[in-house]
Biopython code that builds the backbone (N, CA, C, O; Angstrom):
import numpy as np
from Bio.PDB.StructureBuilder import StructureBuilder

atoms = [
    (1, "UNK", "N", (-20.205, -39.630, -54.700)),
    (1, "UNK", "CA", (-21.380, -38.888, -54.317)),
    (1, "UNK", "C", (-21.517, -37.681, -55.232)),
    (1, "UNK", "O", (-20.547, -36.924, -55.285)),
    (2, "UNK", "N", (-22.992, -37.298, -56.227)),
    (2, "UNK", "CA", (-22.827, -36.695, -56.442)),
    (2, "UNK", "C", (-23.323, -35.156, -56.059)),
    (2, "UNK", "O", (-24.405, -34.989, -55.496)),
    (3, "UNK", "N", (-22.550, -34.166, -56.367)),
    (3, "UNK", "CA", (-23.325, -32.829, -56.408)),
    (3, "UNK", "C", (-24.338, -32.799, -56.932)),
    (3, "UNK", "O", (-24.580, -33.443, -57.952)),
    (4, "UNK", "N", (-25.354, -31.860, -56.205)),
    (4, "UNK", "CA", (-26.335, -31.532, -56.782)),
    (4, "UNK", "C", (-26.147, -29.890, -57.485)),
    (4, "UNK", "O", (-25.713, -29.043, -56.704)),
    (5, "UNK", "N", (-26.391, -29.543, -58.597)),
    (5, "UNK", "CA", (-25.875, -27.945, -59.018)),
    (5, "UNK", "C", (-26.741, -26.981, -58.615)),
    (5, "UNK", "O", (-27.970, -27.039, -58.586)),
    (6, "UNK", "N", (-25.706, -25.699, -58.171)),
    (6, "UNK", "CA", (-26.525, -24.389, -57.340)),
    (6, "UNK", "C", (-27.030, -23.341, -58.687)),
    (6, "UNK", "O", (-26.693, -23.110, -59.849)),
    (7, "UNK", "N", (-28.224, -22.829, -57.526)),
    (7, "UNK", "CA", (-28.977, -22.080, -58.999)),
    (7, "UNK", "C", (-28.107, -20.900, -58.719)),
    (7, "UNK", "O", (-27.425, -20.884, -57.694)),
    (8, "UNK", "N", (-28.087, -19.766, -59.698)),
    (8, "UNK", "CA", (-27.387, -18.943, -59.977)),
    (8, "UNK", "C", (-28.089, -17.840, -59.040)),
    (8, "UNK", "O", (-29.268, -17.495, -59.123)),
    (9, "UNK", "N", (-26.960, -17.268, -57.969)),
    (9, "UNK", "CA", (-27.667, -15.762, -57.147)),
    (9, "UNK", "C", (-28.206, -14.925, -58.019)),
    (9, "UNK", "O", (-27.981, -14.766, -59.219)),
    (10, "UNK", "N", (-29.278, -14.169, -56.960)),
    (10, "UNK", "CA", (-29.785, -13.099, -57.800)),
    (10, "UNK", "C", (-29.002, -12.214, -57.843)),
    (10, "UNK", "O", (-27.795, -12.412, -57.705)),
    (11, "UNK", "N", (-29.532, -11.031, -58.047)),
    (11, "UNK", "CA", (-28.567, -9.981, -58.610)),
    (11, "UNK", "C", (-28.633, -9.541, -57.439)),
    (11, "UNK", "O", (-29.566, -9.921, -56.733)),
    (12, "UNK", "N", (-27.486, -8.460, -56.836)),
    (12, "UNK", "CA", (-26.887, -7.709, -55.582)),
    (12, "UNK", "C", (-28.075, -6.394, -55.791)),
    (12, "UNK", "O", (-28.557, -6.182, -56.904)),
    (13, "UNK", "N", (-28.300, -5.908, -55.079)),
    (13, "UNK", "CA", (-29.221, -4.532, -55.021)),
    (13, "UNK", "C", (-28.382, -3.263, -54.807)),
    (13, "UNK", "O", (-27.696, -3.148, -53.791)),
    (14, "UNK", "N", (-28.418, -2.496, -55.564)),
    (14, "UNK", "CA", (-27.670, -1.197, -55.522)),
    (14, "UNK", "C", (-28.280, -1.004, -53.916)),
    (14, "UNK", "O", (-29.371, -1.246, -53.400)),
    (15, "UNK", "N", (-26.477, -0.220, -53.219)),
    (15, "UNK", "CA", (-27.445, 0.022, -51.451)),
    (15, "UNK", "C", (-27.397, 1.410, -51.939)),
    (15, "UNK", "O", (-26.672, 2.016, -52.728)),
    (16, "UNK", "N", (-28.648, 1.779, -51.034)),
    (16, "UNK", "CA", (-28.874, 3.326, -50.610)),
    (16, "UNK", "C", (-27.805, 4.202, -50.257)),
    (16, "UNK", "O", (-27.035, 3.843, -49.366)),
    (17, "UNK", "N", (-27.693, 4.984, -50.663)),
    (17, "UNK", "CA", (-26.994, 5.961, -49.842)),
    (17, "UNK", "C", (-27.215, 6.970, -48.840)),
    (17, "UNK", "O", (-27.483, 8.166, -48.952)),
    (18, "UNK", "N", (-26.958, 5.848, -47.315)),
    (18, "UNK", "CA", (-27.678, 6.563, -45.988)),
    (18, "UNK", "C", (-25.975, 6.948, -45.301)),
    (18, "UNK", "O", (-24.880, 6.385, -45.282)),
    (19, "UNK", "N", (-26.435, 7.956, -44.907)),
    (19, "UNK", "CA", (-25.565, 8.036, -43.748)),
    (19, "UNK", "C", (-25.423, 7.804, -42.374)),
    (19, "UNK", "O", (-26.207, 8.415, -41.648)),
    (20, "UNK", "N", (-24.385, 6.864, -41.715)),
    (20, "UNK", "CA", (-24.666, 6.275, -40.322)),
    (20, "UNK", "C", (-25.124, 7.400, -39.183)),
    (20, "UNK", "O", (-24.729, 8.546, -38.965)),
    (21, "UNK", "N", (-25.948, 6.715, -38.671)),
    (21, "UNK", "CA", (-26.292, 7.435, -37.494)),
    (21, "UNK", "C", (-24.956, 7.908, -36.488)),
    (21, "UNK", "O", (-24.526, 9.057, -36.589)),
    (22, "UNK", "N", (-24.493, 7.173, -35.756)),
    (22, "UNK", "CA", (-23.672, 6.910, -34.938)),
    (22, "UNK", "C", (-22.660, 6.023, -35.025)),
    (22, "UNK", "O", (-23.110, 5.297, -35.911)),
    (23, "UNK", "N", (-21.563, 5.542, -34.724)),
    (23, "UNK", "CA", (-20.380, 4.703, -34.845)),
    (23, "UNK", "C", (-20.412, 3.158, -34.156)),
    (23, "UNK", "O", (-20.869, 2.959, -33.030)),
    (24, "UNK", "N", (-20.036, 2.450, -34.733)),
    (24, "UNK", "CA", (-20.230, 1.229, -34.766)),
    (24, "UNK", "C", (-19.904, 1.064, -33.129)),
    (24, "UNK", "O", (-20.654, 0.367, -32.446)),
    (25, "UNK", "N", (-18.581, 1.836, -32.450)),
    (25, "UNK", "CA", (-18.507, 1.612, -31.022)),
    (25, "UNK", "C", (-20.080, 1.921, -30.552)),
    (25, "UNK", "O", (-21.011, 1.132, -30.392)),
    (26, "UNK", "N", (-20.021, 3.345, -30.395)),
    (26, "UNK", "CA", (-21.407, 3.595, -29.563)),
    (26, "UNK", "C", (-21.854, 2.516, -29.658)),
    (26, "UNK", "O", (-22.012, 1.922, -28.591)),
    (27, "UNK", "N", (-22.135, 2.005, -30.568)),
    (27, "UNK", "CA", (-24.039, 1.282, -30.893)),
    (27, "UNK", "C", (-23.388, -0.070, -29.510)),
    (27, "UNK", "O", (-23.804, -0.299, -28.374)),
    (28, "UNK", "N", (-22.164, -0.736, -30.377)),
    (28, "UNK", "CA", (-21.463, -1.393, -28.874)),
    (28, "UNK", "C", (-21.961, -1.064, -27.672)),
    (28, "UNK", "O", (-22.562, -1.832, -26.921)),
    (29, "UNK", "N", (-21.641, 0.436, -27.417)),
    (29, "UNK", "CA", (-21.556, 0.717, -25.653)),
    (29, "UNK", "C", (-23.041, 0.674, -25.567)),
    (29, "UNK", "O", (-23.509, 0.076, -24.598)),
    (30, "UNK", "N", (-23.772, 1.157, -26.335)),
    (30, "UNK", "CA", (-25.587, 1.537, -25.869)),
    (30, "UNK", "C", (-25.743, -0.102, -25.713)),
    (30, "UNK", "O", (-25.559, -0.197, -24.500)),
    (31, "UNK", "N", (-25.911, -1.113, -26.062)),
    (31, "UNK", "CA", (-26.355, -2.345, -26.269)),
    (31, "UNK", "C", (-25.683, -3.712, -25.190)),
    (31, "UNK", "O", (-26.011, -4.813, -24.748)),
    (32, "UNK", "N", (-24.158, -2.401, -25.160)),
    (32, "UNK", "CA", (-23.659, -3.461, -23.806)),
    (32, "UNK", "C", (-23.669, -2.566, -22.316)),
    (32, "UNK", "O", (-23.034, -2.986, -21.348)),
    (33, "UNK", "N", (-24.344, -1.483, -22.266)),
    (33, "UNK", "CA", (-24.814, -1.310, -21.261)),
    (33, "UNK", "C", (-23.921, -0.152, -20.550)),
    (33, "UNK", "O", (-23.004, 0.271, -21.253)),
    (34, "UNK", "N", (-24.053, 0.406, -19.291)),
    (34, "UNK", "CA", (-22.708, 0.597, -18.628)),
    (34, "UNK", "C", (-21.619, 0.160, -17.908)),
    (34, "UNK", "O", (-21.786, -0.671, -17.016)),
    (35, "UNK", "N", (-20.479, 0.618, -18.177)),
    (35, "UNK", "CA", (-19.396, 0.509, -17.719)),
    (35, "UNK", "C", (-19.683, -0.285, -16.556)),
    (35, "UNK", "O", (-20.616, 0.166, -15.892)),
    (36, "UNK", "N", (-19.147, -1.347, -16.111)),
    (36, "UNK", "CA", (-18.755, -1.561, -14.750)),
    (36, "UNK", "C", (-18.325, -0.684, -13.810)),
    (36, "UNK", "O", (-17.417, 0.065, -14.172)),
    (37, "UNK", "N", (-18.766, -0.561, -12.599)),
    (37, "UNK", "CA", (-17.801, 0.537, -11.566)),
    (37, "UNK", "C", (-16.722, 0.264, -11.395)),
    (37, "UNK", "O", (-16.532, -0.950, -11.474)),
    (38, "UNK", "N", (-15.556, 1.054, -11.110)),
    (38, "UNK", "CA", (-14.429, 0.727, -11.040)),
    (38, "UNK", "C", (-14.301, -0.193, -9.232)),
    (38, "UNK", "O", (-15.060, 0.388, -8.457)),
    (39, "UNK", "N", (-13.747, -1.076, -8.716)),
    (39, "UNK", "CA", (-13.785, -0.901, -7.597)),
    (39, "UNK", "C", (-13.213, 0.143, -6.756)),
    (39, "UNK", "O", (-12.309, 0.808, -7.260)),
    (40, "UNK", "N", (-13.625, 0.441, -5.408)),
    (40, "UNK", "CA", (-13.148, 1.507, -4.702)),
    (40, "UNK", "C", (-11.451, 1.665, -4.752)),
    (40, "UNK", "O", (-10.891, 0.715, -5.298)),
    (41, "UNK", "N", (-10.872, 2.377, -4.421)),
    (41, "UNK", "CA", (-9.509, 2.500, -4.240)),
    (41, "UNK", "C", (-9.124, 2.058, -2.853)),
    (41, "UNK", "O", (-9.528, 2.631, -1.841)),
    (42, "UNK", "N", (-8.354, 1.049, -2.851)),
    (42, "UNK", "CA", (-8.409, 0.863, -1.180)),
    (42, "UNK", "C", (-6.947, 1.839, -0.584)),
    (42, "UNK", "O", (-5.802, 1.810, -1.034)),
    (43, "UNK", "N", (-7.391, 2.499, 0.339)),
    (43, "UNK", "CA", (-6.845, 3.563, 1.032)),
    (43, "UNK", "C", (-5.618, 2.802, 1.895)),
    (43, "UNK", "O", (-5.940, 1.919, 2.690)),
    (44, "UNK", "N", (-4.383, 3.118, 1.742)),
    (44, "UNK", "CA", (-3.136, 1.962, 2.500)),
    (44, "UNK", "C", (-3.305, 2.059, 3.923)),
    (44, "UNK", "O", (-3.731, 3.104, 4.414)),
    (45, "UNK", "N", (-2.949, 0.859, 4.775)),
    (45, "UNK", "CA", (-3.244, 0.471, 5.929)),
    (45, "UNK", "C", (-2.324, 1.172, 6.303)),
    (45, "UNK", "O", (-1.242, 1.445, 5.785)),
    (46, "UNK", "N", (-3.150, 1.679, 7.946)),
    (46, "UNK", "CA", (-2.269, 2.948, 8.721)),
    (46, "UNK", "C", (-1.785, 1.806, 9.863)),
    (46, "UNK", "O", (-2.232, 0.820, 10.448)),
    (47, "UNK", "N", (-0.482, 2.675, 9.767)),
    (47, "UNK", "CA", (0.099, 1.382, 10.558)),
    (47, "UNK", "C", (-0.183, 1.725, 12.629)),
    (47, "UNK", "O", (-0.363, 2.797, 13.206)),
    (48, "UNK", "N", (-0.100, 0.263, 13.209)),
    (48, "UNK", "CA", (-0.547, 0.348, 13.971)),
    (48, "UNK", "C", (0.626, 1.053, 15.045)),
    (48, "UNK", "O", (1.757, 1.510, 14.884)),
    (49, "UNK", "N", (-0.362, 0.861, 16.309)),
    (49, "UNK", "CA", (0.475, 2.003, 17.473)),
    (49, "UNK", "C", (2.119, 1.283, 17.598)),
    (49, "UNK", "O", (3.134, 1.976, 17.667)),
    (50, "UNK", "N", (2.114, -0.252, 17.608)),
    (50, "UNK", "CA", (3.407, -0.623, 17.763)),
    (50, "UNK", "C", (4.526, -0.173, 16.656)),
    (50, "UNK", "O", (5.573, 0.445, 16.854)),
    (51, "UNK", "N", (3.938, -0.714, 15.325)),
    (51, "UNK", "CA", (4.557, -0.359, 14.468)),
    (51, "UNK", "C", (4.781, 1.436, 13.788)),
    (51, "UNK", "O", (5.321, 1.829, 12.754)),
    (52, "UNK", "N", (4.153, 2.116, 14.811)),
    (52, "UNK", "CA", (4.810, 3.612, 14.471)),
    (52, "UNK", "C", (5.728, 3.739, 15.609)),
    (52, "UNK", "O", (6.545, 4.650, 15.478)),
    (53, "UNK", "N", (5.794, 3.108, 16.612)),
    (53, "UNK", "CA", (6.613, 3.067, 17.755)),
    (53, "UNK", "C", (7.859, 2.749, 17.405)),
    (53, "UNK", "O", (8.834, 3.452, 17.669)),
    (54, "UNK", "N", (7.905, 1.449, 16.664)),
    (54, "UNK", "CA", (8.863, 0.637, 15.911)),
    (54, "UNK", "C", (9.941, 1.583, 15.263)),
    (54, "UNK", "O", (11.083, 1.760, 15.684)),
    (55, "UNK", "N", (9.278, 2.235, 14.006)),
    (55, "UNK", "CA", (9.466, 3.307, 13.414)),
    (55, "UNK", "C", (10.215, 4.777, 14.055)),
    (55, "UNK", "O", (11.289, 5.229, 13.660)),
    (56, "UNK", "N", (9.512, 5.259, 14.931)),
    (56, "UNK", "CA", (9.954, 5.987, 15.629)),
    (56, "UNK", "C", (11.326, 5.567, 16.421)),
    (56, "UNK", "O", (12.200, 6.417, 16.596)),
    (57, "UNK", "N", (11.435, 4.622, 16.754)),
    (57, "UNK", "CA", (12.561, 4.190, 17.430)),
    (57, "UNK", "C", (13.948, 4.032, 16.200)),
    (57, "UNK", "O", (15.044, 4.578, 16.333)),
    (58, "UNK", "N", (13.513, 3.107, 14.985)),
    (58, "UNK", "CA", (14.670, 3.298, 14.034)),
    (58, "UNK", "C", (15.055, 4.548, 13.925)),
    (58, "UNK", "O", (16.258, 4.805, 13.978)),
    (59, "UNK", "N", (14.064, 5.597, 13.745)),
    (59, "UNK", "CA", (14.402, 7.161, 12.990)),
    (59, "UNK", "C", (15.269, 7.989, 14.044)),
    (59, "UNK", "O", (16.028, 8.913, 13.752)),
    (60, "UNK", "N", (15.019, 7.490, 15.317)),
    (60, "UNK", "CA", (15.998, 8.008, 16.520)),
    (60, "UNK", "C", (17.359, 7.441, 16.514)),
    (60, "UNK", "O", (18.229, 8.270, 16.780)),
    (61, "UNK", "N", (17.842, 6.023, 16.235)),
    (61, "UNK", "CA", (18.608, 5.379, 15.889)),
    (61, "UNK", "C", (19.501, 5.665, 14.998)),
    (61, "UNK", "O", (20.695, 5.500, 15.243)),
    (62, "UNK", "N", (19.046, 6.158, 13.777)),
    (62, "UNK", "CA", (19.486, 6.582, 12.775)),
    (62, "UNK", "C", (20.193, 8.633, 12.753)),
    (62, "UNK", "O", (21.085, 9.247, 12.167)),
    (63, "UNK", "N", (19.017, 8.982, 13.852)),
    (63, "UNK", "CA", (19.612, 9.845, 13.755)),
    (63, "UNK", "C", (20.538, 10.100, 14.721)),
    (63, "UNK", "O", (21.159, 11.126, 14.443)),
    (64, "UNK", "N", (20.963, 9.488, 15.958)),
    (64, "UNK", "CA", (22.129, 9.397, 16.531)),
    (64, "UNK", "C", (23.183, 8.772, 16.310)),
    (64, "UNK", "O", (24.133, 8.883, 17.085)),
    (65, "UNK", "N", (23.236, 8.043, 15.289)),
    (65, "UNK", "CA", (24.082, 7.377, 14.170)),
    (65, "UNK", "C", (24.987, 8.468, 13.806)),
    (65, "UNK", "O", (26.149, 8.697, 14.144)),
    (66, "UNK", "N", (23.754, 9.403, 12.637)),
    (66, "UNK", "CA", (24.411, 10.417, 12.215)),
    (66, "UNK", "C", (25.038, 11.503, 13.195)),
    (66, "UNK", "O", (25.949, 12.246, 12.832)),
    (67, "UNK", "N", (24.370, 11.540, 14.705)),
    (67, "UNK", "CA", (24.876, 12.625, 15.064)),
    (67, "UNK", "C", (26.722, 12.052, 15.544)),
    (67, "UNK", "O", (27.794, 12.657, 15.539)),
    (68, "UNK", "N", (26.335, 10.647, 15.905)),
    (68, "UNK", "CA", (27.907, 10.147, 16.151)),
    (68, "UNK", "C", (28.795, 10.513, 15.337)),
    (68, "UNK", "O", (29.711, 11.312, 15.530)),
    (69, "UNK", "N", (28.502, 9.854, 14.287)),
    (69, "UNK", "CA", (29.694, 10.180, 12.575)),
    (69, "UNK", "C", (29.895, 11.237, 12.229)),
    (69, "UNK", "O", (30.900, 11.333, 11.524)),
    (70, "UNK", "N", (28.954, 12.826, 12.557)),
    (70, "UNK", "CA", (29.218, 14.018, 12.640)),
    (70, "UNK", "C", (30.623, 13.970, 13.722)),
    (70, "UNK", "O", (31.806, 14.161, 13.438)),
    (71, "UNK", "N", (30.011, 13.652, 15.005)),
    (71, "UNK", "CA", (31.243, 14.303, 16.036)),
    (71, "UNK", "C", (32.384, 13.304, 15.656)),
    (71, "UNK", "O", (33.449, 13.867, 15.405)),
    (72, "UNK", "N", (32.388, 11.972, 15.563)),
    (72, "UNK", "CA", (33.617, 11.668, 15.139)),
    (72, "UNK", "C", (34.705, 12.035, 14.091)),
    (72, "UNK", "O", (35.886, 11.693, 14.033)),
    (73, "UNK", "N", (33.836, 12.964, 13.146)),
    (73, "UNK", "CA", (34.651, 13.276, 11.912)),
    (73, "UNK", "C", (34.846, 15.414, 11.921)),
    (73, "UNK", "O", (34.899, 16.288, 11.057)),
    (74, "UNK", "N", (34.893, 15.349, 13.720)),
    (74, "UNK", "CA", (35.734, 16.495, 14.147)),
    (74, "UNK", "C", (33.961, 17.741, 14.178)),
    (74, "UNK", "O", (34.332, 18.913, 14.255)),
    (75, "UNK", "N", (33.107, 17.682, 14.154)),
    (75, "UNK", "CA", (32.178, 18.528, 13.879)),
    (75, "UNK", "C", (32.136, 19.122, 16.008)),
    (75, "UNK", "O", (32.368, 18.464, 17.022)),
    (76, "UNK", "N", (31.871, 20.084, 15.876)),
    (76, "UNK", "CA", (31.633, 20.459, 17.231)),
    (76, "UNK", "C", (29.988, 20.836, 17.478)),
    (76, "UNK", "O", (29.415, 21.464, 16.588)),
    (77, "UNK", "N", (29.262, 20.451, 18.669)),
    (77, "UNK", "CA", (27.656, 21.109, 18.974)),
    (77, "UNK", "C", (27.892, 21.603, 19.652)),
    (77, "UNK", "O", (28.771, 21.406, 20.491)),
    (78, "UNK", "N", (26.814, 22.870, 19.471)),
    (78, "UNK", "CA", (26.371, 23.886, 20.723)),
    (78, "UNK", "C", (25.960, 23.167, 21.600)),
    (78, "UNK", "O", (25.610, 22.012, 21.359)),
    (79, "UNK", "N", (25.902, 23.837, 23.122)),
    (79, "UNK", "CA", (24.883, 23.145, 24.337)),
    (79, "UNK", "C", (23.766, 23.278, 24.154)),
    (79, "UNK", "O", (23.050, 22.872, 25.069)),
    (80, "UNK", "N", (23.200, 23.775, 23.161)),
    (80, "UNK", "CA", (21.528, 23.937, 22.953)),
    (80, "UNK", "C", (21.651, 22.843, 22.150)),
    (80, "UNK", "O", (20.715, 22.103, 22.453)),
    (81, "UNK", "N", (22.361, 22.302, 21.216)),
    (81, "UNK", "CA", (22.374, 20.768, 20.130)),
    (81, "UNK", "C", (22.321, 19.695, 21.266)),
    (81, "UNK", "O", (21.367, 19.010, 21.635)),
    (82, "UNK", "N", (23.688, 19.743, 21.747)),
    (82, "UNK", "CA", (23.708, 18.710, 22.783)),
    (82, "UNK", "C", (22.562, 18.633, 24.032)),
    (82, "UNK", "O", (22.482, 17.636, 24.749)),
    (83, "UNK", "N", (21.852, 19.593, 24.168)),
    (83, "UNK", "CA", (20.711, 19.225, 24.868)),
    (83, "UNK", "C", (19.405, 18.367, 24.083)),
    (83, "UNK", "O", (18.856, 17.320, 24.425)),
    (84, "UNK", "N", (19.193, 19.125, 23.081)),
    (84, "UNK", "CA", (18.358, 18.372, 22.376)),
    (84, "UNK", "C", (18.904, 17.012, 21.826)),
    (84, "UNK", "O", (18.176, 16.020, 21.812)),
    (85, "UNK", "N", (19.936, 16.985, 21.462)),
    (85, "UNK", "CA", (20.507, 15.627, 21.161)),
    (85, "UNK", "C", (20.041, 14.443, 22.552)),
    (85, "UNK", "O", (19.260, 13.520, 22.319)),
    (86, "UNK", "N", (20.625, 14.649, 23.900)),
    (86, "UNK", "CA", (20.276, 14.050, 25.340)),
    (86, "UNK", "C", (18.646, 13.908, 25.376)),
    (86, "UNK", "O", (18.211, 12.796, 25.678)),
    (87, "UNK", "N", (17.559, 15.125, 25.041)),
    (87, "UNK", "CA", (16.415, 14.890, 25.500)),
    (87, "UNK", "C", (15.792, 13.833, 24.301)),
    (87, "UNK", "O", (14.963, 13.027, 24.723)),
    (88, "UNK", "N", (16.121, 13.772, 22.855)),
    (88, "UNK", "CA", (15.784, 12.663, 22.122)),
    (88, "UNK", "C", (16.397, 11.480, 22.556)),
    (88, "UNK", "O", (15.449, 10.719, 22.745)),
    (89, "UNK", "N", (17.598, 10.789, 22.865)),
    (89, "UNK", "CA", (18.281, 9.949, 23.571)),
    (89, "UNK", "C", (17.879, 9.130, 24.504)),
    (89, "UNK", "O", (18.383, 8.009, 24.562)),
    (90, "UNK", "N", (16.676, 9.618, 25.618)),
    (90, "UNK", "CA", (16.515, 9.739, 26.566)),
    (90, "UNK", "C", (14.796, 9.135, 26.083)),
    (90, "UNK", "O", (14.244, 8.079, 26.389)),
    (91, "UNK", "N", (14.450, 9.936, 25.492)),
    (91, "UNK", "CA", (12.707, 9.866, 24.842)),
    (91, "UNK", "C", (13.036, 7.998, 24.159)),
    (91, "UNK", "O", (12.418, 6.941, 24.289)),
    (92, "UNK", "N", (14.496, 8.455, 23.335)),
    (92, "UNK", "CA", (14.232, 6.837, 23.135)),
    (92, "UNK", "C", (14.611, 5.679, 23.359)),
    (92, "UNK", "O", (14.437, 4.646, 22.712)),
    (93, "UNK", "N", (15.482, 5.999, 24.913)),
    (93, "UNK", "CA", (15.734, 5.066, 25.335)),
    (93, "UNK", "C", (14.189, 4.469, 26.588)),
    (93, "UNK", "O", (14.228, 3.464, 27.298)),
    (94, "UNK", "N", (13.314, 5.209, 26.513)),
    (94, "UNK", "CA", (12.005, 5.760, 27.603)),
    (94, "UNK", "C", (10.945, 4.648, 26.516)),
    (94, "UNK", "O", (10.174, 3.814, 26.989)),
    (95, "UNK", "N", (11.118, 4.857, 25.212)),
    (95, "UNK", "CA", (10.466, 4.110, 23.956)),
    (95, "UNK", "C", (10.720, 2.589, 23.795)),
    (95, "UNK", "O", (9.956, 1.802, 23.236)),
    (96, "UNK", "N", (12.067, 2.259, 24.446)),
    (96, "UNK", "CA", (12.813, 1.099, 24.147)),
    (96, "UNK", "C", (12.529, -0.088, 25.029)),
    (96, "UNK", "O", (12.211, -1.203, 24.614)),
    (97, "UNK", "N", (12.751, 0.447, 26.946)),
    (97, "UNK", "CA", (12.130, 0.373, 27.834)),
    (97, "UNK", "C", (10.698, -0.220, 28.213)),
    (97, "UNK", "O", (10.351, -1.149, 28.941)),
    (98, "UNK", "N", (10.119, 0.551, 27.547)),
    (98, "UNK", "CA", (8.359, 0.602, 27.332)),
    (98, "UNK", "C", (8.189, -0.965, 26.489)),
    (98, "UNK", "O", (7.650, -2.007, 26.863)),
    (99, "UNK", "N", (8.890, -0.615, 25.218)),
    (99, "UNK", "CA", (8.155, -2.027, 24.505)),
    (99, "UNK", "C", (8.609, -3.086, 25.390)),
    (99, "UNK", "O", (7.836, -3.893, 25.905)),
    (100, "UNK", "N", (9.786, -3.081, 25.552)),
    (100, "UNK", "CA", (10.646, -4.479, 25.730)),
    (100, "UNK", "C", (9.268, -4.739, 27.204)),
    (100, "UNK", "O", (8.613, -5.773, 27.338)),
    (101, "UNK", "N", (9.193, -3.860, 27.839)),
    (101, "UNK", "CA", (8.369, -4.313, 28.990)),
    (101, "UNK", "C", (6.682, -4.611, 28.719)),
    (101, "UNK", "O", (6.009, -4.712, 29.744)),
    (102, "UNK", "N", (6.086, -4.732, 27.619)),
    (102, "UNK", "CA", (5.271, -5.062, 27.043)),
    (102, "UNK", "C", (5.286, -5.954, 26.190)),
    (102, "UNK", "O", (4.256, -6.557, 25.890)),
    (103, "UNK", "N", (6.423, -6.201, 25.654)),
    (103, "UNK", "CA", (6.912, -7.783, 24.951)),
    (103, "UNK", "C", (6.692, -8.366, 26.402)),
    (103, "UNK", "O", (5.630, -8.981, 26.490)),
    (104, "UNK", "N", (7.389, -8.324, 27.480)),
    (104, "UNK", "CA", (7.601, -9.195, 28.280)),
    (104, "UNK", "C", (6.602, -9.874, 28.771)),
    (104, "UNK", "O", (6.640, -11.097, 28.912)),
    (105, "UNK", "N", (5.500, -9.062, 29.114)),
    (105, "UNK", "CA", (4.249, -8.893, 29.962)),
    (105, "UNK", "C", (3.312, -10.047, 28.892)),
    (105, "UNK", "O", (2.700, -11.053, 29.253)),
    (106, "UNK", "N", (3.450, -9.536, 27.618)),
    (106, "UNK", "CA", (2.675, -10.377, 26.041)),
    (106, "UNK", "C", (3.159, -12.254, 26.647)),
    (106, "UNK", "O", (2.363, -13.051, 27.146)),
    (107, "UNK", "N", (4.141, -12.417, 26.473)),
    (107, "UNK", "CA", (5.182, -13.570, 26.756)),
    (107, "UNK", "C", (4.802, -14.487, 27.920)),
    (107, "UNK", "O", (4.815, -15.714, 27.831)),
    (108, "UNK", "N", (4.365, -13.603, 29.335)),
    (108, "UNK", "CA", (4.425, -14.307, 30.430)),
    (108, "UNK", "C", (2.866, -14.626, 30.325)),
    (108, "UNK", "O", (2.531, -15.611, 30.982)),
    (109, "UNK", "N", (1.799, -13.948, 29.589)),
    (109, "UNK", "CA", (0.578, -14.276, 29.245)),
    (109, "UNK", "C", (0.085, -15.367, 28.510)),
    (109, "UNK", "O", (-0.900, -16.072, 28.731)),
    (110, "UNK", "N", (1.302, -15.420, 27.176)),
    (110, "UNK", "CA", (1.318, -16.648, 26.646)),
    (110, "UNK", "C", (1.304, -17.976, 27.376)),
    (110, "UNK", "O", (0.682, -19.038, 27.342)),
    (111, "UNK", "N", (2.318, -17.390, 28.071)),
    (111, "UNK", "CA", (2.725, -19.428, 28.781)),
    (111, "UNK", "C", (2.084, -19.343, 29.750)),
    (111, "UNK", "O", (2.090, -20.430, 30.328)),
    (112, "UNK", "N", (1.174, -18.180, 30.563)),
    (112, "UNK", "CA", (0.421, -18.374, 31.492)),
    (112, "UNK", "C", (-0.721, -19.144, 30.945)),
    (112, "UNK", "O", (-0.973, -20.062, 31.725)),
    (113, "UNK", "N", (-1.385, -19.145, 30.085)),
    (113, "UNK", "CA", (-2.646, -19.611, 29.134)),
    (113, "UNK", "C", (-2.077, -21.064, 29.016)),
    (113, "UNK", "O", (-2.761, -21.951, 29.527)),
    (114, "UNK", "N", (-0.639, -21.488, 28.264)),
    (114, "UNK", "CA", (-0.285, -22.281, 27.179)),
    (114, "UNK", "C", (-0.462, -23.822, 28.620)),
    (114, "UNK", "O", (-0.896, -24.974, 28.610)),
    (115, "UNK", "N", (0.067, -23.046, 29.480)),
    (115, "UNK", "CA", (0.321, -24.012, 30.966)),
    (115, "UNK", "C", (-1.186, -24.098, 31.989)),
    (115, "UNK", "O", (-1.351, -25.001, 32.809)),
    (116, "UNK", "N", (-2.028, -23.171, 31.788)),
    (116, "UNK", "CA", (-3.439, -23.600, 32.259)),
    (116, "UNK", "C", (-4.413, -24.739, 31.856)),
    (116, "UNK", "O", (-5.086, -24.591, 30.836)),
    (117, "UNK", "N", (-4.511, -25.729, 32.509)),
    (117, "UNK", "CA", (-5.247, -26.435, 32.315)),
    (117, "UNK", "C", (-6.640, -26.511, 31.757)),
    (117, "UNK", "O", (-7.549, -26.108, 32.483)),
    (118, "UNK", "N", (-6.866, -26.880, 30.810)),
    (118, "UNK", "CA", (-8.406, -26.663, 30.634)),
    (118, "UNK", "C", (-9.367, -28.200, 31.479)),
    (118, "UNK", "O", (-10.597, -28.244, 31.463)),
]
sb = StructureBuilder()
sb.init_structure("model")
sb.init_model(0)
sb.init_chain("A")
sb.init_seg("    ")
for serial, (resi, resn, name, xyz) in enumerate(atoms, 1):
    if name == "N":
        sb.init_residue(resn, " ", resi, " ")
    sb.init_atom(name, np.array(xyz, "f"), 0.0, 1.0, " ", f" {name:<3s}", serial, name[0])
structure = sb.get_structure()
């Protein structure tokens, strides 16, 4: 097959000497518009009444832990410690009580439903 032969380019044109308006980004951003919005920030889920209950109950746990391993390793409390030590004790054994008797109540609802006939 043969070629057919190319005519010879014209000559290149001396360019002007302009100076750019603006930068090759801009002209980008003007032409592609604006930015997308960012989406909102989603704000972390507040935890619910059980699960600060939950919470509250470990942090009592933990801290009669520590108050044990204090007195076992010879530390002595005032009766103003040891009172407050008894009235948290007490708050969470009052906390402990409470759920377990609201688990229970959840439970006997279940199988009350699960065993009703439709």
């Amino acid at each position: 097959m043969p070629v057919a032969p190319v005519g010879a380019a014209a000559p290149a044109l001396p360019a002007a000497a302009v100076a750019p308006q603006q930068s090759f980004a801009k002209t980008l951003e003007a032409r592609a518009g604006p930015a997308p919005a960012a989406p909102p920030a989603r704000e972390p889920a507040r935890p619910t009444a059980g699960a600060a209950a939950l919470a509250a109950v470990e942090r009592a746990q933990a801290r009669l832990d520590a108050v044990l391993t204090a007195a076992r390793s010879g530390r002595t409390f005032t009766a103003q410690e040891l009172l407050g030590l008894q009235a948290e004790a007490y708050r969470t054994v009052q906390t402990v009580d409470l759920a377990a008797k609201l688990v229970e109540q959840g439970a006997q609802a279940v199988k009350q439903a699960l065993n009703t006939q439709l």
